[in-house]
C-alpha positions as MATLAB code, in Angstrom:
seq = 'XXXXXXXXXXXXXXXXXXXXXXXXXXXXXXXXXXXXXXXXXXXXXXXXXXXXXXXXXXXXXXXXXXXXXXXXXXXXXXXXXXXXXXXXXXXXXXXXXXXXXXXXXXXXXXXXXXXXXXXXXXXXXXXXXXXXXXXXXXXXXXXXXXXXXXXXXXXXXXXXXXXXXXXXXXXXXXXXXXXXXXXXXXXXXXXXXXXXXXXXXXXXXXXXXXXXXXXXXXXXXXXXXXXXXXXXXXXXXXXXXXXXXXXXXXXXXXXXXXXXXXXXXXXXXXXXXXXXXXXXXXXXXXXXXXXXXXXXXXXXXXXXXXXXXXXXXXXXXXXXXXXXXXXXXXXXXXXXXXXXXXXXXXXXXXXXXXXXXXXXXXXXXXXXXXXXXXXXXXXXXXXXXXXXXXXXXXXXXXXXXXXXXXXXXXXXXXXXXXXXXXXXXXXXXXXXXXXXXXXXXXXXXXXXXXXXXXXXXXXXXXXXXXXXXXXXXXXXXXXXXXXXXXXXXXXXXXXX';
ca = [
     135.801  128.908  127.476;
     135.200  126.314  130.185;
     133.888  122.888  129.681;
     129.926  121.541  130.924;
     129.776  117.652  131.210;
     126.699  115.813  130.623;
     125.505  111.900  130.289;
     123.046  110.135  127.969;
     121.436  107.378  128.719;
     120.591  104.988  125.416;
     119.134  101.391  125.712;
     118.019   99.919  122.624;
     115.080   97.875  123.755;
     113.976  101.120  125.392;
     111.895  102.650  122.142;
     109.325  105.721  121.361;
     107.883  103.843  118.235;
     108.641  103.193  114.782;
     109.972  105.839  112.310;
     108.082  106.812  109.998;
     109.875  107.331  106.806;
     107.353  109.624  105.495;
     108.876  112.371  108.399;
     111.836  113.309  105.822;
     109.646  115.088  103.385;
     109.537  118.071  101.133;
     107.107  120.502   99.771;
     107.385  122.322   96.441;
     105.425  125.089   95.442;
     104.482  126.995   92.659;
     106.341  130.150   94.557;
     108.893  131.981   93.380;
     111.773  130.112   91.771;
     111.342  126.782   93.714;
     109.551  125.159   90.151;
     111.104  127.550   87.169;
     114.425  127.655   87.735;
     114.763  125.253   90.755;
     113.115  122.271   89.620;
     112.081  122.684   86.475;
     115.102  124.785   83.589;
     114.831  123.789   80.517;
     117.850  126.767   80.132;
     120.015  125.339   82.333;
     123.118  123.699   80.771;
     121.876  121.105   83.719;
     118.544  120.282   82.416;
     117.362  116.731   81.137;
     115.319  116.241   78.295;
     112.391  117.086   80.401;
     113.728  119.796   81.079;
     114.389  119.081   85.029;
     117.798  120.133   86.600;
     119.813  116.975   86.865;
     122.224  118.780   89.458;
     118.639  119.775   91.621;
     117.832  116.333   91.535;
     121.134  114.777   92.344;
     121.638  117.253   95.437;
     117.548  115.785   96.600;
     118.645  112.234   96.149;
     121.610  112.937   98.589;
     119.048  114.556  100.968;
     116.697  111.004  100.655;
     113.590  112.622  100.368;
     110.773  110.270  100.815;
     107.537  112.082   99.792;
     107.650  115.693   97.952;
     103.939  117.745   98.436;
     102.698  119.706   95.651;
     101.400  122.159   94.288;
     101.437  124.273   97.649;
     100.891  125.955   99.793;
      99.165  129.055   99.432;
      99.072  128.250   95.612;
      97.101  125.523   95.696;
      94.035  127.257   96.868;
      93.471  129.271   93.236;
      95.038  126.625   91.177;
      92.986  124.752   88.539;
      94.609  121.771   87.741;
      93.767  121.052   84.158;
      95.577  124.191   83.703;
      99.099  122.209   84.327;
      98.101  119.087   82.276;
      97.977  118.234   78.376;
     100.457  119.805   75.591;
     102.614  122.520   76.695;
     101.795  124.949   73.923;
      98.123  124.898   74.586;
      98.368  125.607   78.357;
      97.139  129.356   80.019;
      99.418  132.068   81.429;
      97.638  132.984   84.150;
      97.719  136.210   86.613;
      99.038  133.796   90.068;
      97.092  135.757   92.821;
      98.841  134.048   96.095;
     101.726  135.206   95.253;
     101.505  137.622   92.662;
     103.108  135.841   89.964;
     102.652  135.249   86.215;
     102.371  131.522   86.265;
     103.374  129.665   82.863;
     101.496  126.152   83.621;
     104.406  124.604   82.100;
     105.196  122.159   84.773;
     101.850  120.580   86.466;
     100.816  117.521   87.517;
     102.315  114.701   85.494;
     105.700  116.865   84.747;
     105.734  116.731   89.243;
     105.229  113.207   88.838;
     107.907  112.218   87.191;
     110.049  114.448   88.899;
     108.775  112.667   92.480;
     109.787  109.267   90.645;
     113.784  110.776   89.602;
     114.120  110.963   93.127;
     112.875  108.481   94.347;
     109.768  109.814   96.312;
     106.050  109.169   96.736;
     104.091  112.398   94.938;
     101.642  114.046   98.089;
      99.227  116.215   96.010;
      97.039  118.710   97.324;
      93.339  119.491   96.244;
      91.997  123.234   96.062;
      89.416  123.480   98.893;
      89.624  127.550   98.212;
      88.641  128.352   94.336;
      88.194  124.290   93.605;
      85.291  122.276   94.769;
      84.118  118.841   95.948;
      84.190  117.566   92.268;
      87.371  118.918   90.772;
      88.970  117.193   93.731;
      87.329  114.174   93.142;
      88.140  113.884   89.167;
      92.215  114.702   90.058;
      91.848  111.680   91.621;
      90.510  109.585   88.801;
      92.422  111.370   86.800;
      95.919  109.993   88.691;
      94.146  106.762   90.103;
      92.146  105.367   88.147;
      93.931  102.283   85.592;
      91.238  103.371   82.594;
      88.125  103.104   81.061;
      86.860  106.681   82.677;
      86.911  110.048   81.322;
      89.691  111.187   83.538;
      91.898  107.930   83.027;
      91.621  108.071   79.515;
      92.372  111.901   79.410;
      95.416  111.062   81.756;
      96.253  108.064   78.529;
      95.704  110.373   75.599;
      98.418  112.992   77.603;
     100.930  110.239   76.843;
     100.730  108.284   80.492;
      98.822  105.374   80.116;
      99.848  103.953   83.680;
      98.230  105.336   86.433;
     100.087  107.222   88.962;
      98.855  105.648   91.999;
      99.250  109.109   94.083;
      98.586  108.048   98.093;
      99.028  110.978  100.037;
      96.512  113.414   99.487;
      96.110  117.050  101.324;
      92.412  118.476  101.260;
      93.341  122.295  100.507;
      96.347  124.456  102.564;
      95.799  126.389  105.587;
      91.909  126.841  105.629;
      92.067  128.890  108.513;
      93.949  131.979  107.564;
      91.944  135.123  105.786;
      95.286  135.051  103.672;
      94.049  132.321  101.520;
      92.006  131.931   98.961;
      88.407  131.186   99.327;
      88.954  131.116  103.258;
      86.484  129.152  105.101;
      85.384  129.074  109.378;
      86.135  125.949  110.350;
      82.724  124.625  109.938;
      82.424  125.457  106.755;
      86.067  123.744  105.644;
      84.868  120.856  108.057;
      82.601  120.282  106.077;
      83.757  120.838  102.460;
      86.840  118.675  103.346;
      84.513  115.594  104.432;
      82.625  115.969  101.716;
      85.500  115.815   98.711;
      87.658  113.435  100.906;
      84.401  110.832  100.630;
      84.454  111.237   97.299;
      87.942  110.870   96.519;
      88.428  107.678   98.928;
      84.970  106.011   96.836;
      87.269  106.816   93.855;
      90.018  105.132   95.324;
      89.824  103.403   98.917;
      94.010  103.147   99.077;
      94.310  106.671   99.214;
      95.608  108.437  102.743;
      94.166  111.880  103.361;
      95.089  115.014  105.143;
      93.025  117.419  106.855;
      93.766  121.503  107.545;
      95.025  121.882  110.668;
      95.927  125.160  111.898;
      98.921  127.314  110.173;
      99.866  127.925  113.265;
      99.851  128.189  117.451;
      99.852  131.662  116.710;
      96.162  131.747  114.972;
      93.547  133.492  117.472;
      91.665  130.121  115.949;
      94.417  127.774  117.453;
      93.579  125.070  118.853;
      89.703  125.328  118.744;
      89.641  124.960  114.937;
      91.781  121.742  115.130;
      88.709  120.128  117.575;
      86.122  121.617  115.377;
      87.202  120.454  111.719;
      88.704  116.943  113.493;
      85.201  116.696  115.224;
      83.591  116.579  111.526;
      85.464  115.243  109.313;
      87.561  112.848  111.156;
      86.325  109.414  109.815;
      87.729  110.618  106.340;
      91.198  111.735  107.212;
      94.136  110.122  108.189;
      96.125  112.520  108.860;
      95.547  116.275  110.463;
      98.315  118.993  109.162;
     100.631  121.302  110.799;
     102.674  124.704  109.943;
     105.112  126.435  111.228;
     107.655  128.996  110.901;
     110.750  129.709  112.908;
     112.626  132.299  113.370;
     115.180  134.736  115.244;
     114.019  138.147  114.433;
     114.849  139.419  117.866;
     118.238  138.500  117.476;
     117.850  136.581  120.593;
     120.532  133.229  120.033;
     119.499  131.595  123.502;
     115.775  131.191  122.664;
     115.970  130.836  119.387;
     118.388  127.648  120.105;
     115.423  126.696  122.773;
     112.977  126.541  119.983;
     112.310  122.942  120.579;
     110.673  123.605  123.181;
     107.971  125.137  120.984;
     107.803  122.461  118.442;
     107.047  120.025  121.217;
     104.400  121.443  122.639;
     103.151  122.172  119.140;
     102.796  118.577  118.658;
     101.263  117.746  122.342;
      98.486  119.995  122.286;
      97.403  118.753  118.924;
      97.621  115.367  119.993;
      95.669  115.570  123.126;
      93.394  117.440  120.730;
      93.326  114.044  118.456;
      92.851  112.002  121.509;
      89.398  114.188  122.792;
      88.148  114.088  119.134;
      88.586  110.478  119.072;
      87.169  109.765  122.531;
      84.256  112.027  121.661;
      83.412  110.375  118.518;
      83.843  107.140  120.451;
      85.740  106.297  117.155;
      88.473  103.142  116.677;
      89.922  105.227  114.042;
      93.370  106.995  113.993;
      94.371  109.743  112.772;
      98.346  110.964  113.225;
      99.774  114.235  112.391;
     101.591  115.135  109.456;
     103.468  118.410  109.971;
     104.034  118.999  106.244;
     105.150  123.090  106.539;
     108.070  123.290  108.467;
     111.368  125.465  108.301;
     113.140  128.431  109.381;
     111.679  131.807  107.406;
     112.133  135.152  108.934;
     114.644  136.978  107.000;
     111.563  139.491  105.374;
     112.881  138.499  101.413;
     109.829  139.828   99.283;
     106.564  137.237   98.976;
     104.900  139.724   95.877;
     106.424  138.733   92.449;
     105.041  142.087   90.870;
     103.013  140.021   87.799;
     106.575  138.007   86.603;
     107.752  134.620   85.996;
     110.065  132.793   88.716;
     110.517  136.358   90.836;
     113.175  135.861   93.619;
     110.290  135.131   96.682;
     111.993  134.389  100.144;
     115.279  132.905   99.252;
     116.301  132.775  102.890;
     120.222  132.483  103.586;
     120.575  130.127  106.403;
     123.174  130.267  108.735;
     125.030  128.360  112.071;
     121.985  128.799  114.055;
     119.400  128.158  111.679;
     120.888  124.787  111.302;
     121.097  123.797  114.569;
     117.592  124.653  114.942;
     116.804  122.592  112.054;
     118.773  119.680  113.632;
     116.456  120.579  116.892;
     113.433  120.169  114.903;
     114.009  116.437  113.045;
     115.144  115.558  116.594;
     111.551  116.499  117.458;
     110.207  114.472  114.866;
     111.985  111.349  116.026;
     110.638  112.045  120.134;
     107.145  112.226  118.719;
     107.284  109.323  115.973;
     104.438  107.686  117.920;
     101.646  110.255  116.706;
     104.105  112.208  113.854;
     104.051  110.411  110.810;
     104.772  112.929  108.209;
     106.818  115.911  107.982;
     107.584  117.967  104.873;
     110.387  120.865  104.675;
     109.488  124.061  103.059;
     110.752  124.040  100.603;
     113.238  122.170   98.593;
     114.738  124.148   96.619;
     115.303  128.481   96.173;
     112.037  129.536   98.163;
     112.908  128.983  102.316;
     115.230  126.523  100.765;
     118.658  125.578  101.947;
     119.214  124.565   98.139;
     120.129  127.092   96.004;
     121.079  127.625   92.164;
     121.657  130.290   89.418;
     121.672  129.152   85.983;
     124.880  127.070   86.048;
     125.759  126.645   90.277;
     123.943  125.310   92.410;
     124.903  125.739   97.047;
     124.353  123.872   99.846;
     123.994  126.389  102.963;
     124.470  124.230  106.352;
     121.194  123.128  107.080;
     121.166  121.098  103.529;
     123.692  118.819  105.599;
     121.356  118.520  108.841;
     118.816  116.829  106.605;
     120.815  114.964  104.540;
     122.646  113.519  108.088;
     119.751  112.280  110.359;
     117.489  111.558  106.685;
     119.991  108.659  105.217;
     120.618  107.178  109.184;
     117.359  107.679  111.058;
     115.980  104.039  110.778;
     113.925  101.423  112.541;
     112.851  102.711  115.957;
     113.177  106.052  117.951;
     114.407  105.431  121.293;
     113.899  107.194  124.438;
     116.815  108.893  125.418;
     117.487  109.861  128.501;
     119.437  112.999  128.907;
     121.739  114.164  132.202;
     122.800  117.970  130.958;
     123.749  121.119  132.686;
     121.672  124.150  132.040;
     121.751  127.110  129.519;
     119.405  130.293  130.549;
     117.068  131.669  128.049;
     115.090  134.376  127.530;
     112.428  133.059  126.489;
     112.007  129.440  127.844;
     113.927  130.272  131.444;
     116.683  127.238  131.882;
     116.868  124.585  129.029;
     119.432  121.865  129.247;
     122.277  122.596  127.217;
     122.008  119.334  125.084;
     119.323  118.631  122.669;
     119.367  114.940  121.624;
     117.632  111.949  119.474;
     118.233  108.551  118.485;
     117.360  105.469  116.553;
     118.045  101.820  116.365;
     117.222   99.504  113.307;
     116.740   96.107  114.692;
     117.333   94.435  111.561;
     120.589   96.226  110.869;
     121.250   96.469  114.521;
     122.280  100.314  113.917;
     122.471  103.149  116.445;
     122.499  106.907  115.406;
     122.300  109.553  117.685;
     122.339  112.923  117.154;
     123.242  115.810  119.444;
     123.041  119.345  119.388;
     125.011  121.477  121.772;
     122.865  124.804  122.855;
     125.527  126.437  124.567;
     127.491  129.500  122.553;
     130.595  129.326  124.786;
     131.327  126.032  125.885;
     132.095  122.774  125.380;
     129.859  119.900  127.101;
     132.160  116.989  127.986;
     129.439  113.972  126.983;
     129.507  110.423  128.153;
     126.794  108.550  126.089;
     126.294  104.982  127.665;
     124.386  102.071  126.598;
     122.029  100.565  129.019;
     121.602   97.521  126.813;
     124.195   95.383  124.613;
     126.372   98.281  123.296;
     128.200   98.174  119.767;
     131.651   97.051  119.392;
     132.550   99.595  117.395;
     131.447  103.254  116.614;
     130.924  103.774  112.452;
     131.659  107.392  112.337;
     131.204  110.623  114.322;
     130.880  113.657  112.272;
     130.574  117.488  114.004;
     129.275  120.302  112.337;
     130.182  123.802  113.737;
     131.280  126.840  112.670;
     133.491  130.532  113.923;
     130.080  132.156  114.338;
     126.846  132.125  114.730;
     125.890  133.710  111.994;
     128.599  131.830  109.700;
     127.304  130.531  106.390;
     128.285  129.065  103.252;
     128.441  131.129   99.791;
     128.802  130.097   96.318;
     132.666  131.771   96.646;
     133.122  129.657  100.161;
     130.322  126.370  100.021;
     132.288  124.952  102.592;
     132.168  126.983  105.557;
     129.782  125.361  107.447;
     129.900  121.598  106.573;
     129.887  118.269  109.062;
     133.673  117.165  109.460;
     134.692  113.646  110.536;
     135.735  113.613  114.077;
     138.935  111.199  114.600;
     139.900  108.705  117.237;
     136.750  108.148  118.310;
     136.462  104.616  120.364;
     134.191  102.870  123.044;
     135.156  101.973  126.236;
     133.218   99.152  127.082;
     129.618  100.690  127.154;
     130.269  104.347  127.029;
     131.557  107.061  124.331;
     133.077  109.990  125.539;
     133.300  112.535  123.812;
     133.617  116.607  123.461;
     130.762  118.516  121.868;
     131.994  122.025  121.176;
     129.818  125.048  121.407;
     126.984  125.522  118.754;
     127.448  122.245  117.418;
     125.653  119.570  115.783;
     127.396  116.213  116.051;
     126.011  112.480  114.822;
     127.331  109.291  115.580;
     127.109  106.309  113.807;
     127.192  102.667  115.641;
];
């Protein structure tokens, strides 16, 4: 094992834009066990009153979640809403065709709500553009919205919530553009249908922030044209256009797959060029930013069908060493491009693609639970524009990559630094010097390294500490510069 040596370059006045808080998000779905069982337990010896798992929601309220979207995801687009609201006993059992899933309507709109407020994050609610048309859309609005004195409102009152829930975020329908989904529309056609309900929803409420379809992917044969086309007509409405996307190593190829930023980046250029022709088309002085509100690693081929049964076990991933420093990759991606990425939601928080886990009485935190957690609590203020001197690592995929993947933020008003750095490399360490340009801090906070024996390495419910950040000691500045050693696969975060 030899050792690489590399500089960074950090100057606080030097800055991207602000950070958007709403870019350490979540999304639940009704999928699998991410509600019944995950959220939602009533037979847990965890549950609340409500029946919500009080060791779930501790373990999200270490991970600082900021905005939670709901109900999906594919879900959404054959979900009737009314079916989740009003007295428990008197709601349907329904055949769940997305997903194949006997769905229970016992947790639903108001039941999410109040989970969004015991962790302290704004509800994002999504409207069915699939099954669902201009109107229901519009009356889950009032329904949420709207103080009283309306049909909806008062409904909303007589279900025992007087006080309206003052839902901002709003997503018109999931992934319009894949034949997967329900009630699939050309982009046109969901161009159109999305203007149409998102005028009717903002005349219901003008405060509201909506979000349009982008494209599930750069993998669609529709990619990018049915971004331009469904920005091109309904762009006045929305605030914000959506993207998915999946990662993954199923060729077993580690280099690449620890290159994958490179992907997510120019995921998020080409969509923003496309929302800079759209708006120079339309000759419009309106903005809309991107909210990439699917995101995660998902590749490991768990079963999506639930066979006609409550809570099936749907695509609980088991995330390893890699995974997480992908995942670290990705939120350092969101803080590069915080000056047209506003939102960002993991999929999903908790069982389904989830790096949360639980059985009955347990609940596990595999390694990228403590990426999040890391860069969502210190990420504040602005991103800065790091500049990065690193050797290179050869890939596959992406040719030469430098070896060093790295992000950063300052908080004027707390005058705090955090920088986070992953280490490509599989076999050696990168000797790092990271120098401030501008005043630097007198004293470093904390550094804290998370690495593992393997690549694959993981944590279990027998061994939940295998892969976990550990404090690195001795660490001190030397006038303007840090020096320190970044071991192979690592993810490492320092605190100034």
């Amino acid at each position: 094992m030899s050792t690489l040596k590399a500089q960074v370059f950090l100057d606080t006045e030097r800055t991207l834009a602000p950070i958007s808080p709403l870019l350490f998000g979540g999304f639940a779905e009704h999928m699998g066990r991410c509600i019944y069982e995950g959220i939602y337990d009533p037979a847990s010896p965890h549950a609340d009153a409500r029946g919500l798992r009080t060791d779930v929601i501790a373990a999200l309220r270490e991970q600082a979640y900021t905005v939670i979207r709901y109900p999906g995801g594919n879900f959404l687009s054959g979900y009737n809403w009314l079916d989740g609201v009003g007295p428990k006993e008197q709601r349907p059992r329904r055949r769940e065709l997305a997903w194949q899933s006997l769905e229970t309507n016992q947790f639903g709109t108001n039941e999410f709500v109040e989970f969004c407020a015991a962790i302290d994050a704004a509800p994002m609610l999504g409207v069915n553009m699939g099954t669902g048309d201009i109107q229901s859309a519009a009356n889950l609005v009032d329904y949420c919205n709207t103080p009283g004195g309306t049909y909806w409102s008062d409904l909303r009152a007589s279900h025992g919530y007087p006080t309206p829930h003052n839902v901002r975020y709003w997503c018109v329908g999931n992934e319009m553009d894949g034949p997967w989904q329900i009630g699939h529309l050309d982009a046109v056609a969901y161009g159109n249908k999305a203007l149409e309900a998102a005028k009717m929803m903002k005349w219901l409420d003008p405060t509201i922030k909506t979000v349009l379809c982008g494209s599930s992917s750069d993998g669609m044969p529709t990619y990018p044209d049915w971004d331009r086309t469904v920005l091109e007509i309904a762009w006045e409405a929305m605030d914000y256009h959506s993207m998915h996307y999946y990662a993954g190593n199923r060729a077993n190829d580690t280099a690449s797959y620890l290159a994958s930023a490179v992907t997510f980046e120019r995921f998020v250029d080409t969509l923003e060029g496309t929302l800079r022709y759209v708006k120079a088309k339309r000759r419009s002085t309106h903005d809309v930013y991107l909210s990439w509100d699917e995101w995660q690693v998902w590749y490991k081929g768990d079963p999506l069908q639930g066979n006609w049964t409550e809570a099936p076990h749907l695509a609980e991933e088991i995330y390893n060493l890699e995974d997480a420093l992908v995942v670290a990759q990705w939120l350092n991606v969101f803080l590069r491009k915080s000056h047209v990425l506003k939102i960002a939601c993991v999929a999903q928080i908790v069982n389904v693609i989830s790096w949360l886990h639980t059985r009955r009485d347990a609940l596990l935190k595999q390694p990228s639970f403590y990426v999040f957690q890391q860069v969502s609590n210190l990420a504040r203020g602005n991103a800065l524009d790091v500049f990065v001197k690193a050797p290179p690592v050869e890939t596959p995929q992406y040719g030469a990559v430098p070896a060093l993947d790295v992000s950063a933020s300052f908080d004027p008003e707390t005058q705090k630094t955090a920088i986070f750095l992953v280490n490509r490399s599989q076999t050696e360490t990168v000797s790092t010097n990271i120098v401030w340009q501008s005043a630097a801090p007198r004293q470093i906070a904390g550094v804290t390294q998370l690495t593992g024996p393997d690549v694959k390495a993981t944590n279990t419910y027998e061994h939940p500490d295998a892969v976990v950040p550990h404090p690195v000691a001795g660490v001190q500045m030397d006038g303007n510069t840090l020096s320190l050693a970044l071991p192979p696969l690592s993810f490492t975060v320092v605190s100034a």
